[in-house]
Each structure stands twice: as structure tokens, then as C-alpha cells.
C-alpha positions in Angstrom: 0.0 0.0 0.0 1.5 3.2 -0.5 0.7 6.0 1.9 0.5 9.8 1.2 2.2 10.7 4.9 4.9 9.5 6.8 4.1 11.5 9.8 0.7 12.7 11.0 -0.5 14.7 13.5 -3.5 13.8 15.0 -5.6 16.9 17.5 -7.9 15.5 20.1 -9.7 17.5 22.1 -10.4 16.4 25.3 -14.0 16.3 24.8 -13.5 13.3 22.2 -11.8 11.1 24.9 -15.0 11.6 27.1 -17.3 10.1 24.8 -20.8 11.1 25.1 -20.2 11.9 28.5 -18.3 14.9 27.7 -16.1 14.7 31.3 -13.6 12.6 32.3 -12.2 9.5 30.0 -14.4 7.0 28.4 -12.5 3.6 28.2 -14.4 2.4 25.1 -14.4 5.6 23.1 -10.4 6.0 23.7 -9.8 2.2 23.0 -12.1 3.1 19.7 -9.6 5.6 18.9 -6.3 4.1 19.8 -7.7 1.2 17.6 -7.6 3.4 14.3 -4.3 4.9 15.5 -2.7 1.1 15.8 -3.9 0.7 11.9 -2.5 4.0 11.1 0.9 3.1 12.4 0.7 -0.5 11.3 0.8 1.3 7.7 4.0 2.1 8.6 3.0 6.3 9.5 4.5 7.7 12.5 1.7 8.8 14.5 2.1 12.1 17.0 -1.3 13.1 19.2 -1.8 16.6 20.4 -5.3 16.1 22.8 -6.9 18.6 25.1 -8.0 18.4 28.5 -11.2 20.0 28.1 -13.0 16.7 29.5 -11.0 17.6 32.9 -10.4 21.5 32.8 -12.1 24.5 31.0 -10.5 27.4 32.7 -12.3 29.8 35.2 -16.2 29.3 34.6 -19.3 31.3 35.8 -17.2 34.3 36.1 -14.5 32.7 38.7 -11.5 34.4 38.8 -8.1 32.6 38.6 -4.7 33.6 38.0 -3.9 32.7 34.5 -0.9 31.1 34.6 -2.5 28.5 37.7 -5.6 28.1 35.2 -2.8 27.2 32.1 -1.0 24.7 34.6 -4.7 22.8 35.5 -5.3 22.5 31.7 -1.9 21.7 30.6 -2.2 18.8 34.1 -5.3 17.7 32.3 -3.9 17.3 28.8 -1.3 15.2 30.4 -3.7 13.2 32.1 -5.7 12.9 29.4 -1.8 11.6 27.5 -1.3 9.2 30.3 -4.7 7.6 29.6 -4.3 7.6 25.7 -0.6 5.9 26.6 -2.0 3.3 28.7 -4.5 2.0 26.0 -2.1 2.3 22.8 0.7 0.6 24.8 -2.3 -2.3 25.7 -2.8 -2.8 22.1 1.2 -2.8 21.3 1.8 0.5 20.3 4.9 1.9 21.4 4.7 5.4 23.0 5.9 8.3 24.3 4.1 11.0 26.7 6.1 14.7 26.3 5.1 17.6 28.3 5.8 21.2 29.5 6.0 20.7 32.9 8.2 18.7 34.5 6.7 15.3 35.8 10.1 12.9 35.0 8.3 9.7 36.7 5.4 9.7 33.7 6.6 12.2 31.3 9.4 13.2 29.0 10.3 16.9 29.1 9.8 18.6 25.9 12.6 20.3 24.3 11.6 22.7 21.7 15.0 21.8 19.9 15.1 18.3 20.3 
């Protein structure tokens, strides 16, 4: 088969990993997902996901006031949360991963290096 793409990148938004739900993780919808994924990279595509954490954190709501940056850590915790849960399931199925983020969490999480 040849493929168009060598490299994708795939946005989720959090809201996608919640399933109809539209808060927290649904186990089926993100096993639904890292199922295409698998096929994707099976094809011989490297695969990198970008996902939300709208399902955990939307910022300050009903007018609650919040220091920014405090709100941008929450939503950056839930994006990696919402990584760690994505990892777990494509790692299940085989699929080698790994989970990069911001903020330094060196037990779960790679540090990402703009360079690198």
C-alpha cells in the first residue's frame, strides 16, 4: 500500500476522549480511537497526538476568577492526564509510546525540548 504521509499529527480534544459523557475518560471511546491509530501506524506512519484536557479543565467558569498562569497549569495537568490515559491504552494494544510535556513530571513524562 503506498501512503501519502509518513508523519501525521492527530488533535484531540479532550471532549473526544470523554465520549458522550463529555467529562472525564471513556474507556471504550479511547480504546475506539487508539484502535484506528494502531492501523494508522501498522501502515507504517508515525503517528504524534496533540489532545486537550477540556473533558478535565475548562479554565475559570461562571465568572470565577483565577490567576492565568494557575488556570494554564490545571489544563496543561489535564492534557497530560488525558496523554497518560491515551498511553496506557495504545501501549495495551502494542503500540509503542511516548508522553512529552511542558511541565516537569520525570516519573510519567518526557520533558519537551523545543529543539530536540
Amino acid at each position: 500500500m503506498d501512503i501519502a504521509y509518513k508523519r501525521v499529527l492527530l488533535k484531540l480534544s479532550g471532549e473526544a476522549l470523554a465520549g458522550e459523557s463529555k467529562s472525564g475518560i471513556n474507556a471504550e471511546t479511547v480504546a475506539k480511537i487508539c484502535d484506528k491509530v494502531k492501523e494508522i501506524v501498522e501502515m507504517g506512519v508515525q503517528v504524534s497526538i496533540v489532545c486537550g484536557g477540556g473533558n478535565f479543565w475548562r479554565g475559570a467558569r461562571n465568572g470565577q476568577k483565577m490567576d492565568r498562569s494557575t488556570a494554564d497549569y490545571m489544563g496543561m495537568l489535564a492534557t497530560t492526564m488525558n496523554g497518560l490515559a491515551l498511553q496506557d491504552a495504545l501501549e495495551s494494544k502494542g503500540v509503542y509510546t511516548r508522553l512529552q510535556t511542558a511541565i516537569e513530571m520525570r516519573e510519567i513524562a518526557e520533558p519537551f525540548i523545543k529543539r530536540k
